[in-house]
C-alpha positions as CSV (number, residue, x, y, z in Angstrom):
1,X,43.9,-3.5,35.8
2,X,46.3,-5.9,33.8
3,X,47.0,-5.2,30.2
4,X,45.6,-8.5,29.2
5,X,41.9,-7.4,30.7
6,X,42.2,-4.3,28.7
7,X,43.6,-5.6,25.3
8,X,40.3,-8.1,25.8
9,X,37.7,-5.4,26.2
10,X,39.1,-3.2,23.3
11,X,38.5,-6.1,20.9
12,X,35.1,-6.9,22.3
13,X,34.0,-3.1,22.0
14,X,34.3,-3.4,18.3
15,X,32.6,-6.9,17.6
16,X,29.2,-5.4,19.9
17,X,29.4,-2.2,17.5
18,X,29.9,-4.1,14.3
19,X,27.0,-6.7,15.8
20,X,24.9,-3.4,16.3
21,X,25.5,-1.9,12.9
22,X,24.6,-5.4,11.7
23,X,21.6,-5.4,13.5
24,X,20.4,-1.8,12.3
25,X,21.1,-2.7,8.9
26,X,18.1,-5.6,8.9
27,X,15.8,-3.3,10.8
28,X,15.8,-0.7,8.2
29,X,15.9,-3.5,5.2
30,X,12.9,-5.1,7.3
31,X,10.8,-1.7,7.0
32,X,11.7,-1.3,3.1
33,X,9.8,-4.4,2.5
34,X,7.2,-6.2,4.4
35,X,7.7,-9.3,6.6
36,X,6.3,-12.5,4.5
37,X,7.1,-15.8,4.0
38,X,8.4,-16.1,0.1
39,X,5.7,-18.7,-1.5
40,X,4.2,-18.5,-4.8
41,X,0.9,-17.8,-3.2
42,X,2.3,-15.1,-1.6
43,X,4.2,-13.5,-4.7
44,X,0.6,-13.6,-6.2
45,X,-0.9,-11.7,-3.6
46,X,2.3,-9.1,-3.6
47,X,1.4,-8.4,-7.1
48,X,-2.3,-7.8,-7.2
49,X,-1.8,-5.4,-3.9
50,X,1.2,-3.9,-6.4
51,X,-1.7,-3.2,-9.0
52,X,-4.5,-1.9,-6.8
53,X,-1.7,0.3,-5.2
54,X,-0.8,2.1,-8.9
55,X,-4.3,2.3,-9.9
56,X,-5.6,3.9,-6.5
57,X,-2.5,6.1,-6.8
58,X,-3.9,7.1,-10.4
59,X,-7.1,7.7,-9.2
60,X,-5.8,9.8,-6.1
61,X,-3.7,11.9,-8.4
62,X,-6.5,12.3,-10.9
63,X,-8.3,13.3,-7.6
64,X,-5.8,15.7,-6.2
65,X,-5.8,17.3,-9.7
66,X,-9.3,18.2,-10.0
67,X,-9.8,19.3,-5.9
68,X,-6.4,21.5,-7.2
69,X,-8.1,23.2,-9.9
70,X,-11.2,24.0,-8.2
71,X,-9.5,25.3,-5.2
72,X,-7.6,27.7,-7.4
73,X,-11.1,28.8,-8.9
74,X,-12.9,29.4,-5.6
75,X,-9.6,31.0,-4.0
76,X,-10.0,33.6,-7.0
77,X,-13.5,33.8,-6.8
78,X,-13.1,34.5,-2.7
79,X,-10.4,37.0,-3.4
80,X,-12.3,38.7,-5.8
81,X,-15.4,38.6,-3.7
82,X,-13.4,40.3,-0.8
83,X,-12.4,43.1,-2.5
84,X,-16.1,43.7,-4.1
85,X,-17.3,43.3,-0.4
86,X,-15.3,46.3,0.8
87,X,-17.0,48.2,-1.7
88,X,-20.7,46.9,-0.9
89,X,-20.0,47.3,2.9
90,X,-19.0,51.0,2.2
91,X,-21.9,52.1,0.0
92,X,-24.0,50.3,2.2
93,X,-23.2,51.7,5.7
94,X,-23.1,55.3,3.7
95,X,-26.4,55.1,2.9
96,X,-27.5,53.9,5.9
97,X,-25.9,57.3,7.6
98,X,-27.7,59.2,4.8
99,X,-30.6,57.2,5.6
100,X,-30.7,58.3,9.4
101,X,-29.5,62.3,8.6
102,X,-32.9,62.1,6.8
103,X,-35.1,59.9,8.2
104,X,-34.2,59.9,11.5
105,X,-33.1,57.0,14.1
106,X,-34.3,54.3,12.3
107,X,-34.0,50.9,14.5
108,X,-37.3,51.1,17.1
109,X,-38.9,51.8,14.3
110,X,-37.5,48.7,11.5
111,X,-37.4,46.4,15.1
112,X,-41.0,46.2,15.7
113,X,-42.4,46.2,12.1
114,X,-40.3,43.0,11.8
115,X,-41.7,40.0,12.6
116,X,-39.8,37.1,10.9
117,X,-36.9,36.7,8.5
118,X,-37.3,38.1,4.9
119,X,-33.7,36.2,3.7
120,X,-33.4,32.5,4.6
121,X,-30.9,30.7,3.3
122,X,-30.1,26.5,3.3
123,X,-27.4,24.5,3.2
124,X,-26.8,22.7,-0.2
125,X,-23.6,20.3,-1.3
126,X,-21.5,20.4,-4.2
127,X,-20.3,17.6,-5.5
128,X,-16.5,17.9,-7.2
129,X,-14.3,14.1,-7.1
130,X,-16.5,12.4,-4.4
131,X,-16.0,15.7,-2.1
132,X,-19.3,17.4,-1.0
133,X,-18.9,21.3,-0.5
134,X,-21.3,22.9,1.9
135,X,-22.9,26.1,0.0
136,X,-25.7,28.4,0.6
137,X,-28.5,29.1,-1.6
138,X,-31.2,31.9,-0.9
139,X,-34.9,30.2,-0.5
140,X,-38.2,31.9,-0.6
141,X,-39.2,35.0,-2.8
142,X,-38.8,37.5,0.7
143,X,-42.0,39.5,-0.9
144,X,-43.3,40.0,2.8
145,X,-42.0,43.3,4.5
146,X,-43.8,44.9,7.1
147,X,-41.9,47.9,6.7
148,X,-43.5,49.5,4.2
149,X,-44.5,52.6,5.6
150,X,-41.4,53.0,6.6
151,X,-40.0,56.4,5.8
152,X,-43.2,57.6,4.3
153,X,-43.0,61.6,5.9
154,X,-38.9,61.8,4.9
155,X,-36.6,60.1,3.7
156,X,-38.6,57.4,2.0
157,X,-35.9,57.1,-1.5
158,X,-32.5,57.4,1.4
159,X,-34.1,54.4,3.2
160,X,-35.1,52.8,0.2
161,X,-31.5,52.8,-1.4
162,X,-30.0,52.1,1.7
163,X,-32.4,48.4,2.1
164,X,-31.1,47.8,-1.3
165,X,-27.8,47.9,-0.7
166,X,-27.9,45.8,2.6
167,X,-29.8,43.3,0.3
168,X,-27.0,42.9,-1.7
169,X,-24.1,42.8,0.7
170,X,-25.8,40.5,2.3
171,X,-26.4,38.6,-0.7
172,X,-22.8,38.8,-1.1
173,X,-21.9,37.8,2.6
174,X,-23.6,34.8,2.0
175,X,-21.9,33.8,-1.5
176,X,-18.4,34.5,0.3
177,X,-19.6,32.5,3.3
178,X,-20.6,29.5,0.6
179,X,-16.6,30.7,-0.6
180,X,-15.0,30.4,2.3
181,X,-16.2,27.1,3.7
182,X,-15.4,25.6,0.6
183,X,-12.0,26.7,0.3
184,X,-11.6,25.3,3.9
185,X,-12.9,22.0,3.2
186,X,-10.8,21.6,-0.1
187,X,-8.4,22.5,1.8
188,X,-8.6,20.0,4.1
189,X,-9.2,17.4,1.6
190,X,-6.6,18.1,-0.5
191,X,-3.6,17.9,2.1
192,X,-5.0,14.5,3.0
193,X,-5.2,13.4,-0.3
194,X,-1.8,14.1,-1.3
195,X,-0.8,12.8,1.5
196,X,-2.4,9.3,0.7
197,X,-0.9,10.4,-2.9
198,X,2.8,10.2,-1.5
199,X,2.2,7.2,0.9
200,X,1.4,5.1,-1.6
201,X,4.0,6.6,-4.1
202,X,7.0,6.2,-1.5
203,X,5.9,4.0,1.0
204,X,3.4,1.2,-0.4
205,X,4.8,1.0,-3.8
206,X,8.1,0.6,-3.4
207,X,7.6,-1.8,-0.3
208,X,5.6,-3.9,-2.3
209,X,8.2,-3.5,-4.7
210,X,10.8,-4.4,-2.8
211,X,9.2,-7.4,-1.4
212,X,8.4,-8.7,-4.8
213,X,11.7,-8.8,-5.7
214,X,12.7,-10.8,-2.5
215,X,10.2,-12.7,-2.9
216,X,11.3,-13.6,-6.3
217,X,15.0,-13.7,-5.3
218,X,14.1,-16.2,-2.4
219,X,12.4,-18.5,-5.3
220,X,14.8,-18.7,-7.8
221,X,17.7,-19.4,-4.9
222,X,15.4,-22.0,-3.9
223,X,14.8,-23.1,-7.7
224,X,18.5,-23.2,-7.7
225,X,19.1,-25.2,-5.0
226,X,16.3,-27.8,-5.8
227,X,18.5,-28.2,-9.5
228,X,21.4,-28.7,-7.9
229,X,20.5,-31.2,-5.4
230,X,18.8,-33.4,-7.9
231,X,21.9,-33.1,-10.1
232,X,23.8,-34.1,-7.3
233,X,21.5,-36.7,-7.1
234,X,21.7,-38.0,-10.3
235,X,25.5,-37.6,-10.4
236,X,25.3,-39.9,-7.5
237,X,22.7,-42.4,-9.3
238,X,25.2,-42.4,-12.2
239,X,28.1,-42.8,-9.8
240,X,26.4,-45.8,-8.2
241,X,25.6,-47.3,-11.7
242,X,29.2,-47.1,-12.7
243,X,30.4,-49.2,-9.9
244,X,27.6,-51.1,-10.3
245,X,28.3,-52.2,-13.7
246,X,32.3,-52.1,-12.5
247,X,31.4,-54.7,-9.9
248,X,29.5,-57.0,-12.2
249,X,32.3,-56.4,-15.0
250,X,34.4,-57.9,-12.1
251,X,32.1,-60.5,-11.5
252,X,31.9,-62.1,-14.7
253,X,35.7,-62.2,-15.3
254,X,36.3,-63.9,-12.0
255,X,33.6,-66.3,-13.2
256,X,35.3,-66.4,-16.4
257,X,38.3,-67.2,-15.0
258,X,37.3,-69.7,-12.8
259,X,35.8,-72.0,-16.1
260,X,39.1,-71.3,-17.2
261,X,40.7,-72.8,-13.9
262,X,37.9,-75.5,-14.2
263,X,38.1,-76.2,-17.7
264,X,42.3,-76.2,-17.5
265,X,41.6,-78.9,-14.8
266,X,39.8,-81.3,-16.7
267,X,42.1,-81.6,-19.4
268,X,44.9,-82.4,-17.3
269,X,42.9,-85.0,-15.5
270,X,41.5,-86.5,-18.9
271,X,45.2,-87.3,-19.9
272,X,46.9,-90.3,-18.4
273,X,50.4,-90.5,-17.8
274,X,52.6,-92.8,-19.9
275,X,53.5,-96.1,-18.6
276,X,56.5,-98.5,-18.9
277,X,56.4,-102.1,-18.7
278,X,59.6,-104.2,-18.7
């Protein structure tokens, strides 16, 4: 390879790098602004997406607030819940062992005296900021039991104690159930909503931002070169009136001058020359 070939690629290397530098630089000041022609109209419509961006981000944060405060009362209420439910399961499942030490085995007997559910529950919604949390309520007064008799010979106050227990820890399953799905959904719903929080606190609003202000730069360049091509314009007008007036300045003293020239004539022609007579 000659020197010559080698001096030329070494300066083209640097004008492609400098071209793709150049090139990277508009890309990313392309995506901190959105791509729009710069009118009036659109300035207009820049600012009114400007002010439903600020007050949807207030309203989101106001949002993101009260989902946060909730959350930190149900995730208090579930942790206390959780411990209480160790207890519950505990006494529960020891008197169910005193239950059968006295009573017996106790499941033929409880299976076929039941014949539907005494505890039904239903799904209700609670509504906190536009979320709905599912939650479970008891329904029914659970007055029928065909297990009456049950325990009648021995072990009637064991078994008795032990069905109250299991009442209420399952009472309890069900409020921590209610707990724990709606510490799920608000946790769901509140990652999404801050989410939209930041979007439109560092993406939307300062594109929209940005775009106003080129939007705004683009006019007023445009505002100044519209005032300086009509000054030009008029320097021009003003230019051409000069030499206008110059010209016709000109004009009338080369008219002048020629009824001067005219005028000179005539006298010289009105006076006869003197003549001489022997």
């Amino acid at each position: 390879r000659s020197p010559s070939r080698v001096a030329v690629r070494s300066r083209v290397v640097p004008c492609s790098l400098a071209a793709a530098r150049q090139q990277a630089n508009n890309t990313m000041s392309d995506k901190k602004r959105y791509l729009i022609f710069p009118t009036r109209m659109a300035l207009t419509q820049m600012k009114a997406r400007l002010v439903g961006a600020r007050k949807g981000h207030d309203l989101l944060k106001k949002k993101s607030d009260a989902l946060t405060i909730r959350f930190r009362e149900i995730m208090k209420e579930l942790k206390d819940n959780k411990e209480s439910m160790k207890e519950h399961m505990r006494d529960s499942f020891f008197s169910l062992t005193e239950a059968k030490f006295a009573a017996g085995d106790l499941g033929p007997i409880v299976m076929e005296n039941v014949s539907q559910a005494t505890y039904k529950v239903r799904l209700e919604s609670e509504n906190i900021a536009g979320v709905h949390l599912p939650k479970f309520e008891k329904f029914g007064d659970g007055a029928h039991q065909t297990n009456e008799m049950t325990g009648l010979s021995k072990g009637g106050a064991q078994i008795n104690r032990s069905r109250e227990l299991f009442l209420s820890s399952l009472e309890q399953l069900v409020k921590l159930a209610s707990l724990q799905t709606a510490f799920i959904t608000l946790d769901e719903v509140i990652k999404v909503t801050r989410r939209r929080v930041n979007a439109l606190e560092y993406v939307v609003q300062p594109r929209l931002e940005n775009t106003i202000a080129y939007i705004i730069s683009e006019l007023d360049e445009r505002d100044r070169e519209e005032f300086y091509r009509l000054k030009k314009i008029q320097d021009k007008k003003k230019e051409l009136a000069a030499k206008k007036k110059a010209e016709m300045a000109d004009f009338a003293l080369e008219q002048e001058a020629e009824s001067e020239d005219l005028l000179s004539g005539f006298a010289a022609d009105e006076k006869d020359p003197d003549m001489l007579f022997d």
